[in-house]
N, CA, C and O of each residue as an XYZ file, in Angstrom:
800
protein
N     116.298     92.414    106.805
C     114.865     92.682    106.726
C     114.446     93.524    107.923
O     115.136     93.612    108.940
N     113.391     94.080    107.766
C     113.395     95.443    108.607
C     111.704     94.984    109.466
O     110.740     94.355    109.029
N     111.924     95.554    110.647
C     110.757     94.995    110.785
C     109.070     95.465    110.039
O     108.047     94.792    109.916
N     109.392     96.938    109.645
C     108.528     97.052    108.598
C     107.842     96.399    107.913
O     106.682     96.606    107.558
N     108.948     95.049    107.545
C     108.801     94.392    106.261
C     108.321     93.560    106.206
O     107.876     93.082    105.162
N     108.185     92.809    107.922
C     108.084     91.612    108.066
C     106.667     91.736    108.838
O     105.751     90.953    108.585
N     106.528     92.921    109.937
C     105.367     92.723    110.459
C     104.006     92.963    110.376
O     103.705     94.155    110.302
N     102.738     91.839    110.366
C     101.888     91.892    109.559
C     100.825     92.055    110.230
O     100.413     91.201    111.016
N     100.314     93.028    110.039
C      98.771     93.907    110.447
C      97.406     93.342    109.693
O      97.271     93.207    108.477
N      96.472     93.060    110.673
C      94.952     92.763    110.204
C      94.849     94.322    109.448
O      95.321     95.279    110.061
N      94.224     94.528    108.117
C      93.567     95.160    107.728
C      92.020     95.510    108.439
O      91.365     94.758    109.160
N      91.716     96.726    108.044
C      89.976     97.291    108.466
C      89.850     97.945    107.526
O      90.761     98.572    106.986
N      88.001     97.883    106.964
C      88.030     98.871    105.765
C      88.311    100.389    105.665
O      88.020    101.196    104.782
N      89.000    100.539    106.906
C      89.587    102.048    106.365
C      91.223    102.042    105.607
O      91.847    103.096    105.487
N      91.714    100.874    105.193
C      92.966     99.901    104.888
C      92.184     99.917    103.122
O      92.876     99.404    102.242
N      91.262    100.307    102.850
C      90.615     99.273    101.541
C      91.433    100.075    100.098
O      91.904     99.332     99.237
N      91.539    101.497     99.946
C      92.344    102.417     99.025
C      94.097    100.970     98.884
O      94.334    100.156     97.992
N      94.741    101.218     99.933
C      95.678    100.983     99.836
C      96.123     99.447     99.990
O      97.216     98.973     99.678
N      95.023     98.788    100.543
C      94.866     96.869     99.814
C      94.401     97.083     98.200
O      94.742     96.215     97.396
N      93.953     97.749     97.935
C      93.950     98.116     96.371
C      94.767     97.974     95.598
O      94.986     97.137     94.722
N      95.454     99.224     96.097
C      96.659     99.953     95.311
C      97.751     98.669     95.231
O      98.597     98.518     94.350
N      97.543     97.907     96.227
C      98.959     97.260     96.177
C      98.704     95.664     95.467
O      99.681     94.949     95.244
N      97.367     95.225     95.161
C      97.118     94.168     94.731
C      97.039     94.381     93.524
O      97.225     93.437     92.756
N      96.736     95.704     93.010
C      96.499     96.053     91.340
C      98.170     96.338     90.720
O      98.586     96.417     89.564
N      98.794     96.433     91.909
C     100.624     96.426     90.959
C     100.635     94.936     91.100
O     100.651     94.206     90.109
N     100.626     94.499     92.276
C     101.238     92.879     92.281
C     100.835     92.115     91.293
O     101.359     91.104     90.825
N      99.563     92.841     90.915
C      98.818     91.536     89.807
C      98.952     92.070     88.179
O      98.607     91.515     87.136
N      99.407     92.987     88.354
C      99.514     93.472     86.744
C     101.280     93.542     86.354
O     102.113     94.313     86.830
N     101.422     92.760     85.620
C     100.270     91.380     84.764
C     100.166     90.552     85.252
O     101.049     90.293     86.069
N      98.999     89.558     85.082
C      99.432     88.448     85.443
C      98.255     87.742     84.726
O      97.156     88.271     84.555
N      98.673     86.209     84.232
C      97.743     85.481     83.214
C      96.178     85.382     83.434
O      95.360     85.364     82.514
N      95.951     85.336     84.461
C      94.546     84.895     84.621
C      93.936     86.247     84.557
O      93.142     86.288     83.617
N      94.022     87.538     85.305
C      93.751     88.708     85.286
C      93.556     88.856     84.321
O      92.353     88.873     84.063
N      94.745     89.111     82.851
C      94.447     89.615     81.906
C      93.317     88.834     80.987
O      92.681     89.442     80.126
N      93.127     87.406     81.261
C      92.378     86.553     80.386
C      91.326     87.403     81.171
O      90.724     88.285     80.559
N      91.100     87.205     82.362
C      89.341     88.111     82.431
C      89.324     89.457     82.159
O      88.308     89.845     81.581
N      90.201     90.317     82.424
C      89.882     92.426     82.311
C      90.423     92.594     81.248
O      90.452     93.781     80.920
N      91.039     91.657     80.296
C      92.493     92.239     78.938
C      93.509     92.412     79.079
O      93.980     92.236     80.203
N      94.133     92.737     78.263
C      95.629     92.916     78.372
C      95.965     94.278     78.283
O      95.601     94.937     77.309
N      96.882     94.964     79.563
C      97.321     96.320     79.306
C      96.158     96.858     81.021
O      96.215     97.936     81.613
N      95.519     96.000     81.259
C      94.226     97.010     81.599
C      94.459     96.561     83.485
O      94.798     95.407     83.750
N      94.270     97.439     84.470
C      94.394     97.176     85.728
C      93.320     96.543     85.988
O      92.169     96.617     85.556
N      93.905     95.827     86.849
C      92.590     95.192     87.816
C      92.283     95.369     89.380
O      91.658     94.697     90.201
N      93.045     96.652     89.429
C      91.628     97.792     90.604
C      90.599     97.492     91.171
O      90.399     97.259     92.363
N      89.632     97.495     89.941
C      88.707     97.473     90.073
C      87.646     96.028     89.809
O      86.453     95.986     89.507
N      88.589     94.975     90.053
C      88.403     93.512     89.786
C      88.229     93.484     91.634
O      87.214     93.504     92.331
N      89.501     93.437     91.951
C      89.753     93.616     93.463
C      88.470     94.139     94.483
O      87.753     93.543     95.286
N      88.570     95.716     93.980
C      87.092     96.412     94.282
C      86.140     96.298     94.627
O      85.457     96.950     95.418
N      85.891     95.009     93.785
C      84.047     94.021     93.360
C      84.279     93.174     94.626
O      83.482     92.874     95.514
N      85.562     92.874     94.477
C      85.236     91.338     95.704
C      85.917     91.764     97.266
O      85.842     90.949     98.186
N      86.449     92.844     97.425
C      87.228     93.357     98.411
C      86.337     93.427     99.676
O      86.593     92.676    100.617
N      85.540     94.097     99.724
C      84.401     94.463    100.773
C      83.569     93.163    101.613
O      83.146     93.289    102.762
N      83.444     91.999    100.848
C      83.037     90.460    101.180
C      84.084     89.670    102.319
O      83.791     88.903    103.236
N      85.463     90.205    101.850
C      86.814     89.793    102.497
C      86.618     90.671    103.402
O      85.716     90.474    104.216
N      87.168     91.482    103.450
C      87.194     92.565    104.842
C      85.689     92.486    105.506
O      85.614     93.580    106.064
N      84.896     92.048    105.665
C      83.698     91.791    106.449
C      84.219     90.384    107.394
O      83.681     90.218    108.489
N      84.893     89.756    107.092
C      85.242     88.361    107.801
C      86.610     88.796    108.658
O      87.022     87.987    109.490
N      87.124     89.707    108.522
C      88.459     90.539    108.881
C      89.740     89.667    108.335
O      90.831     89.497    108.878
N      89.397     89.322    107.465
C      90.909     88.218    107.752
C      91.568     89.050    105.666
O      91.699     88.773    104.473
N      91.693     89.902    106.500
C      92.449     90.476    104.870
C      93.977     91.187    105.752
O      93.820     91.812    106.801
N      95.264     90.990    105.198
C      95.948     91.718    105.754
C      97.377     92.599    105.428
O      97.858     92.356    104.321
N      97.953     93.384    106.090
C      99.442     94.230    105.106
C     100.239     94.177    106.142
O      99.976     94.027    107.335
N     101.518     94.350    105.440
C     102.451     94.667    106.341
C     102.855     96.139    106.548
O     102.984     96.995    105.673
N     103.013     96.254    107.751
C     103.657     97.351    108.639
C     104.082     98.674    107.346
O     103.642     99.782    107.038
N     105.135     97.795    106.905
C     105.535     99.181    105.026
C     104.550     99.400    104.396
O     104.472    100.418    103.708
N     103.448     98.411    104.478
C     101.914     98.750    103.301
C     102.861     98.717    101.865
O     102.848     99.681    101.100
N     103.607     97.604    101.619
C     103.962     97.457    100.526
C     103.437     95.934    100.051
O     103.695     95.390     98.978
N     102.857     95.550    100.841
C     102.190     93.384    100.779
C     100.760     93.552    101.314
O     100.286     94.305    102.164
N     100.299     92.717    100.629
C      98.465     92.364    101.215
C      98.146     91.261    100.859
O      98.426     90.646     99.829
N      97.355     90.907    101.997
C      96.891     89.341    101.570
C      94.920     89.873    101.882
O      94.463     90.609    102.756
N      94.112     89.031    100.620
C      93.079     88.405    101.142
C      92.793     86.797    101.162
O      93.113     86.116    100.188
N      92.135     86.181    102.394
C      91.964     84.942    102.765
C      90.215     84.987    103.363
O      89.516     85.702    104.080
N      90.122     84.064    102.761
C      88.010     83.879    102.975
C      88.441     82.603    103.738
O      88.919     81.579    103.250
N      88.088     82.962    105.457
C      87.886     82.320    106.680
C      87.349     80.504    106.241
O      86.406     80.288    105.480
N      87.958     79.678    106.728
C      87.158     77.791    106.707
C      85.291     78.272    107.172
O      84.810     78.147    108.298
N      84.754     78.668    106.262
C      83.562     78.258    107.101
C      82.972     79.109    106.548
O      81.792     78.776    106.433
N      83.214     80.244    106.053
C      82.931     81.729    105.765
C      82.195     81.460    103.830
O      82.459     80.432    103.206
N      81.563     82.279    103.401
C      81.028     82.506    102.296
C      81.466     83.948    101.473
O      81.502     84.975    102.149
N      81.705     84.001    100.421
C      81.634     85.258     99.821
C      80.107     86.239     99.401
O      79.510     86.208     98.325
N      79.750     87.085    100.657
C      78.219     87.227     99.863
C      78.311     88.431     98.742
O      78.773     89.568     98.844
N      77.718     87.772     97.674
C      77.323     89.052     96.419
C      76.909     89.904     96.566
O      77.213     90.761     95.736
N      75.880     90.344     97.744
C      75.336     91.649     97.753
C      76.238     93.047     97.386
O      75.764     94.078     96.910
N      78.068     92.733     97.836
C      78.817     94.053     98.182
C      79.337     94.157     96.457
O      79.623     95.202     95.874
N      79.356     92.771     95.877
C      80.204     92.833     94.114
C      78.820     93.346     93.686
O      78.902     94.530     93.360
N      77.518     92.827     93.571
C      76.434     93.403     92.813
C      76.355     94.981     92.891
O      75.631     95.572     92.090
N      77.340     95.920     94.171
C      76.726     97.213     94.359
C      77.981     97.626     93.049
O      77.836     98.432     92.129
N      79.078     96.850     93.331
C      80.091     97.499     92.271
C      80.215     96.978     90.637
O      81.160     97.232     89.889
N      79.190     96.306     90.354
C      78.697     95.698     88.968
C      79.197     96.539     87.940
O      80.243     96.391     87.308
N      78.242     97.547     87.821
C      78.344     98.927     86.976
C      80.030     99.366     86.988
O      80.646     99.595     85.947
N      80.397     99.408     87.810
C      81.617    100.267     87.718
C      82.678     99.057     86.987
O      83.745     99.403     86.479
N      82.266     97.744     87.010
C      83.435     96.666     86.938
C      82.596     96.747     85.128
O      83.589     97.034     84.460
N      81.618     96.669     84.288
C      81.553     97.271     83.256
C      82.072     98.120     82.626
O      82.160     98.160     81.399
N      82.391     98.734     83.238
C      82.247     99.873     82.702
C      83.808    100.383     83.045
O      84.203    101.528     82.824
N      84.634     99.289     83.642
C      86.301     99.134     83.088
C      86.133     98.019     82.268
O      86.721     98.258     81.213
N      85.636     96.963     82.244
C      86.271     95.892     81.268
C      85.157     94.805     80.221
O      85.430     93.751     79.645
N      83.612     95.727     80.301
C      82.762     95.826     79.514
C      82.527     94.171     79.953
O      83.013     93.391     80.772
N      81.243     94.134     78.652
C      80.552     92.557     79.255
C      81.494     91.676     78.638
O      80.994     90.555     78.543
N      82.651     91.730     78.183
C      83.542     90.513     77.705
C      84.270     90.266     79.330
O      84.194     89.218     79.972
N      84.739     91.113     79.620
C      85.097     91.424     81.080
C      84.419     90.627     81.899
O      85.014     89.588     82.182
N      83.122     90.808     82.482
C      82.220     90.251     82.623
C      81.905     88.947     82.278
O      81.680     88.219     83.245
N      81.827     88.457     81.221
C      81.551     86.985     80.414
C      82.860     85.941     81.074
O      82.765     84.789     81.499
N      84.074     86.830     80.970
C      85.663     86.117     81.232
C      85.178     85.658     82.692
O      85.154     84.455     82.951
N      84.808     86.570     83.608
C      85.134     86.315     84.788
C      83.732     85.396     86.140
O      83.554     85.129     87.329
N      83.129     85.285     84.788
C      82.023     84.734     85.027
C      82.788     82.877     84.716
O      82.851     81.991     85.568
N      83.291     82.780     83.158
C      83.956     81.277     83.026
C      84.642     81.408     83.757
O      84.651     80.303     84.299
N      85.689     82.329     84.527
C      86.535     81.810     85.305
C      86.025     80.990     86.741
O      86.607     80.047     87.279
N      84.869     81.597     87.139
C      84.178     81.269     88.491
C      83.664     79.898     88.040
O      83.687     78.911     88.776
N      83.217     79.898     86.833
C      82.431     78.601     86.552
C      83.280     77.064     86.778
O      82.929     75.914     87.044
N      84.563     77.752     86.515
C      85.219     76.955     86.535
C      86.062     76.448     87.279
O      86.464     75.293     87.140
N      86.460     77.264     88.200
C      87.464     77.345     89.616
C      86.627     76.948     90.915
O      87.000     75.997     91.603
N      85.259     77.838     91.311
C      84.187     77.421     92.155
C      84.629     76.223     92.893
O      85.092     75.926     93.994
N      84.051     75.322     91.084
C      83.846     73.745     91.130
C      84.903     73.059     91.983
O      84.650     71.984     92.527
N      86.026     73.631     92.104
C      87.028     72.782     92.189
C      87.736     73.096     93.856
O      88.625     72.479     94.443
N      87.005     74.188     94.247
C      87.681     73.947     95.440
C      87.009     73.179     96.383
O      85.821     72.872     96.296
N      88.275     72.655     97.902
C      88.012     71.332     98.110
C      86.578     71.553     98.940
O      86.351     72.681     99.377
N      85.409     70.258     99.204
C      84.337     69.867     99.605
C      84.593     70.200    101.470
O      83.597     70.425    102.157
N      85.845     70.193    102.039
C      85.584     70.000    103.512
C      85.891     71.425    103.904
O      86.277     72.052    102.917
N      85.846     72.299    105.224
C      86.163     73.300    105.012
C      87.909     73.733    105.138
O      88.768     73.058    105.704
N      88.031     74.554    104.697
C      89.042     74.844    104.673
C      89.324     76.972    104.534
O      88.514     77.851    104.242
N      90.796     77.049    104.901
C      90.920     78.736    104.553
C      91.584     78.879    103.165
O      92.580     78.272    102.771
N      90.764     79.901    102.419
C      90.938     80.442    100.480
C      91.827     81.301    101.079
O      91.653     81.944    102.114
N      93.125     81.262    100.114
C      94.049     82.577    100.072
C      93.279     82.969     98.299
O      93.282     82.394     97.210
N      92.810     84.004     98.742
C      92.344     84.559     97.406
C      93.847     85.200     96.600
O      94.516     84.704     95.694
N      93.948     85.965     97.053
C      95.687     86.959     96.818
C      96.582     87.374     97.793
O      96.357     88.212     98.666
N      97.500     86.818     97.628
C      98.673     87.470     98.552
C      99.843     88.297     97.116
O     100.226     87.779     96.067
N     100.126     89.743     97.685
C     100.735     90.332     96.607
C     102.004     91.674     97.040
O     101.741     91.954     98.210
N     102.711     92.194     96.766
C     103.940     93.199     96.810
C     103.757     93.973     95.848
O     103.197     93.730     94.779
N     104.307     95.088     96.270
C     104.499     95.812     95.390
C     105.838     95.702     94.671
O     106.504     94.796     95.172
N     106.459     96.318     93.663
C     107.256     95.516     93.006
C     108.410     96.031     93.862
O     109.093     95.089     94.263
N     108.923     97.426     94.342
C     109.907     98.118     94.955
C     110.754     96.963     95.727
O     111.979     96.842     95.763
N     109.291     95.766     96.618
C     109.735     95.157     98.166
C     109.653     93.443     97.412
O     109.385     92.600     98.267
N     109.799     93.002     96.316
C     109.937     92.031     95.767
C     111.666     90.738     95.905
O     112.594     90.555     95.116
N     111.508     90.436     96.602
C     112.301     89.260     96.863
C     113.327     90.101     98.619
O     114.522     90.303     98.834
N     112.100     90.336     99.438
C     113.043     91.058    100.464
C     111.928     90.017    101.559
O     112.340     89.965    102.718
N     111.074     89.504    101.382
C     110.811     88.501    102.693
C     109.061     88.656    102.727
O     108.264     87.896    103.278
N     108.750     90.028    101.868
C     106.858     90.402    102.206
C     106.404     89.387    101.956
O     106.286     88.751    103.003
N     105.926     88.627    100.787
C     105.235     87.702    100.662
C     105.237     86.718    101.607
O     104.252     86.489    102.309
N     106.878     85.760    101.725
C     106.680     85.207    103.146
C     106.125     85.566    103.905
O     105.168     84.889    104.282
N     106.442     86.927    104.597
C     105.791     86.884    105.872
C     104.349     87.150    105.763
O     103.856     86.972    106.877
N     103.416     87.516    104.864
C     102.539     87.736    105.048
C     102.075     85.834    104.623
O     101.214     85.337    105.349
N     102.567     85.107    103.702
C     101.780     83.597    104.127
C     102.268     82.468    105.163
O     101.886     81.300    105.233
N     103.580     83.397    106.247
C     103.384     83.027    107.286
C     102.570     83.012    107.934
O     102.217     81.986    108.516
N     101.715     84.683    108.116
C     100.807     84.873    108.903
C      99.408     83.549    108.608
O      98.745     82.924    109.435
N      99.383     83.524    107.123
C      98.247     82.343    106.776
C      98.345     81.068    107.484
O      97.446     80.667    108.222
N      99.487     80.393    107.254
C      99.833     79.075    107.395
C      99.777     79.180    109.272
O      99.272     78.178    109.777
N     100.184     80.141    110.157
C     100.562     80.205    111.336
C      98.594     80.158    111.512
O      98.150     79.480    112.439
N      98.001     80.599    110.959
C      96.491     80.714    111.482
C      96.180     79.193    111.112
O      95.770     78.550    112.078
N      96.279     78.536    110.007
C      95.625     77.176    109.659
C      96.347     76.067    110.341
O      95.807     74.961    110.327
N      97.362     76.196    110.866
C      97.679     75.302    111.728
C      97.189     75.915    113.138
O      96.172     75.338    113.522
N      97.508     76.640    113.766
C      96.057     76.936    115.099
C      94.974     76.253    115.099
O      94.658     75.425    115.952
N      94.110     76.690    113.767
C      92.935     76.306    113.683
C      92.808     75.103    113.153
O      91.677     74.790    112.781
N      94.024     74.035    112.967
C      93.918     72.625    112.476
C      93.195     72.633    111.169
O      92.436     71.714    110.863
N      93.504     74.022    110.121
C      92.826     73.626    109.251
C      93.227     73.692    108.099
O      93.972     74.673    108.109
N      93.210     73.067    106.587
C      94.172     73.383    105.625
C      93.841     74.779    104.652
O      93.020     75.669    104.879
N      94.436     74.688    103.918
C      94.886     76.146    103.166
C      94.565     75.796    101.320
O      94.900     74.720    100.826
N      94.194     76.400    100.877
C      93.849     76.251     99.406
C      94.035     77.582     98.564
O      93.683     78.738     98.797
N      94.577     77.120     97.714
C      95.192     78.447     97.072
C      95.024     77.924     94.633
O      95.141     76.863     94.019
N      94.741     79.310     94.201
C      94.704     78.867     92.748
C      96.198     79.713     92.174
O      96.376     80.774     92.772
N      97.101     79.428     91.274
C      98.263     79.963     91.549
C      98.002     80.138     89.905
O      97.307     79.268     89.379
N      98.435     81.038     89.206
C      98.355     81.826     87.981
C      99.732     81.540     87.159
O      99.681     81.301     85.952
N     100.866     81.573     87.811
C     101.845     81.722     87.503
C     103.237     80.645     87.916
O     103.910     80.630     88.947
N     103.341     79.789     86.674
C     103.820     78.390     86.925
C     105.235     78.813     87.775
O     105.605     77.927     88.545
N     106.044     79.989     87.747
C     107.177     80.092     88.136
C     107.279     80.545     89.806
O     108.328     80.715     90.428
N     105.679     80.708     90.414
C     105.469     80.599     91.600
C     105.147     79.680     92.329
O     104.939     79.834     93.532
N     105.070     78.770     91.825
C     104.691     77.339     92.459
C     105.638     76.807     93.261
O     105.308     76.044     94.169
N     107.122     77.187     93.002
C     107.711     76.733     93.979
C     108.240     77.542     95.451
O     108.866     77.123     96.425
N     107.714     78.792     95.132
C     107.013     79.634     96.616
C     106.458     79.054     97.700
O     106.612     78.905     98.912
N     105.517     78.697     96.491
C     104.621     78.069     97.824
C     104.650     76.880     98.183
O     103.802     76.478     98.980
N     105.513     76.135     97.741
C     105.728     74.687     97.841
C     106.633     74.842     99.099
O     106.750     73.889     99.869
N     107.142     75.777     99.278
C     108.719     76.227    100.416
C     107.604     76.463    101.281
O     108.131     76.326    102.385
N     106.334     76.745    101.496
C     105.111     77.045    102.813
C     104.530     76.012    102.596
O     103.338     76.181    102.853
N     104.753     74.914    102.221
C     104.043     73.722    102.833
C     102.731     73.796    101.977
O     101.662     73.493    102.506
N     102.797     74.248    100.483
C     101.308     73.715     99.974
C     102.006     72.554     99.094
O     103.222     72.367     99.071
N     101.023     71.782     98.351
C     101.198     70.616     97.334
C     100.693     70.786     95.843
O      99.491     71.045     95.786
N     101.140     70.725     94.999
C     100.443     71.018     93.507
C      99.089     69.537     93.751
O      99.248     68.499     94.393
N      98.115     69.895     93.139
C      97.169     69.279     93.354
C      96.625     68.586     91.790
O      96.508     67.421     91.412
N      96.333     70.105     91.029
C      95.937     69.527     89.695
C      96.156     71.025     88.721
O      96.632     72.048     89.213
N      95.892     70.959     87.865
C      95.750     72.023     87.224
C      94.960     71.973     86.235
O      94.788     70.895     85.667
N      94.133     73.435     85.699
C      93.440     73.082     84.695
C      93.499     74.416     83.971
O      94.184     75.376     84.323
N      92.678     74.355     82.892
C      93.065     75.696     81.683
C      91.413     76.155     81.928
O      90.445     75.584     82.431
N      91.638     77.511     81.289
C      90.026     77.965     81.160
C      89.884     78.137     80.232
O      90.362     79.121     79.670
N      88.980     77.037     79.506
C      88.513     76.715     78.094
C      89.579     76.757     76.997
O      90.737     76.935     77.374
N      89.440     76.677     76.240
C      90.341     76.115     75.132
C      92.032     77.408     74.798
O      93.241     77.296     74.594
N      91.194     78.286     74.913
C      92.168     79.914     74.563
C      92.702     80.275     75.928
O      93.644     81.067     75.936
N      92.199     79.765     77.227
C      92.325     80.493     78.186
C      93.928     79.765     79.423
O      94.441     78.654     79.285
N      94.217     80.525     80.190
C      95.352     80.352     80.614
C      95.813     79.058     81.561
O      95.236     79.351     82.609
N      96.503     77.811     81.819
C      96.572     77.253     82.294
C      96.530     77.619     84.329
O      97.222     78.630     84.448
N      96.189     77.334     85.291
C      95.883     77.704     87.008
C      96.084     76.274     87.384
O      95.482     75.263     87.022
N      97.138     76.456     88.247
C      97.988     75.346     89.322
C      96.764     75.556     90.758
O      96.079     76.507     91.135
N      96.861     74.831     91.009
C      95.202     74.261     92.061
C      96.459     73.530     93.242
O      97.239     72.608     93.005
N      96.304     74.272     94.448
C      97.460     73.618     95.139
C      96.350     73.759     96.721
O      95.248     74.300     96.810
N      97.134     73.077     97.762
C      96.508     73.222     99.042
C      97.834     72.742     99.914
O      99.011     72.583     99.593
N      97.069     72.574    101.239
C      98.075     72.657    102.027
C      97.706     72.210    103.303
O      96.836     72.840    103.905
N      98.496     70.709    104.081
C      97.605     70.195    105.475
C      98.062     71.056    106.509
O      99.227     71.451    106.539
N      97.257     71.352    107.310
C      97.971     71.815    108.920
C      99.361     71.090    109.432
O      99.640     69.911    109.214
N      99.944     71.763    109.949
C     101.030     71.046    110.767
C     100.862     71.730    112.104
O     100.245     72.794    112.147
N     101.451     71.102    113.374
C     101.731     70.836    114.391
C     101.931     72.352    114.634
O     102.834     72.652    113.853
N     101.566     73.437    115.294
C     101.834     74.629    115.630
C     103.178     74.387    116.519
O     103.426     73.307    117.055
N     103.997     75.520    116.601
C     104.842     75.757    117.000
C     105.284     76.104    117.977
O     106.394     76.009    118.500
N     103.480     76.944    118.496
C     103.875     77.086    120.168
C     103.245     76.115    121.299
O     103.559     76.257    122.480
């Protein structure tokens, strides 16, 4: 592993094109995505809507190759709508008001469920496919887990894809519960994760 590969840089929104680019390969396909934007269709511009809320708290980040990105919404921190309401229109107008309707039940339904005390959201951690099983993902939810144990605080994550669960089980999260979105819609593993003892 190269250090390229491994070493992981805070993003700034002049980083925002290419935290894009690399979350719209990592995530296409993937179940929950397509249940809200369709099938076949990128989600760019899913990212887009909520990207600008994350990078205001700074805690979005890539590695050194700019082939991995993570966003994480800070223990304490809020997502404000003002920056998704400016990109409304444009998120229509890829995946129309069904688009819209999907990703509205999805919130309705996920919201609810994360935990009551505070804690740090890994919204997405993702690769591009080229750097897939070479160490990116680790190291970039090293960088997570190395911050929530500092800050004594746990980690919460919604996982899409049952054959990743044991990823993150190897970083110290726990399957918690899981639930489906509505009757047609895709089963989401609900996992978290306690602080441990920092290292230095």
């Amino acid at each position: 592993m190269t250090d390229s590969l491994c070493n992981i840089v805070r993003a700034t929104p002049g980083d925002s094109d290419q935290l894009l680019d690399i979350l719209a390969e990592a995530f296409f396909p993937d179940p929950l995505i397509e249940f809200i934007v369709g099938e076949g269709k990128s989600p760019r511009s899913m990212f887009g809507m909520i990207l600008p809320a994350y990078l205001e708290h700074e805690h979005c980040f890539l590695n050194e190759d700019g082939s991995g990105a993570m966003m994480i919404l800070p223990a304490g921190k809020r997502e404000r709508l003002s920056p998704a309401l400016l990109r409304l229109p444009q998120y229509i107008r890829d995946f129309g008001w069904r688009g819209l309707a999907r990703s509205v039940q999805a919130a309705s339904t996920l919201k609810p469920k994360h935990p009551s005390h505070p804690h740090y959201y890994l919204m997405a951690v993702g690769t591009l496919e080229r750097s897939r099983g070479k160490g990116v993902g680790s190291a970039l939810l090293r960088t997570l887990t190395e911050i929530c144990d500092d800050a004594r605080m746990p980690a919460y994550l919604e996982n899409s894809k049952q054959e990743n669960i044991a990823f993150y089980e190897g970083h110290g999260f726990e399957l918690r519960e899981q639930v489906r979105l509505g009757s047609n819609g895709p089963p989401v593993w609900l996992m978290d994760r306690q602080p441990r003892n920092p290292q230095h």
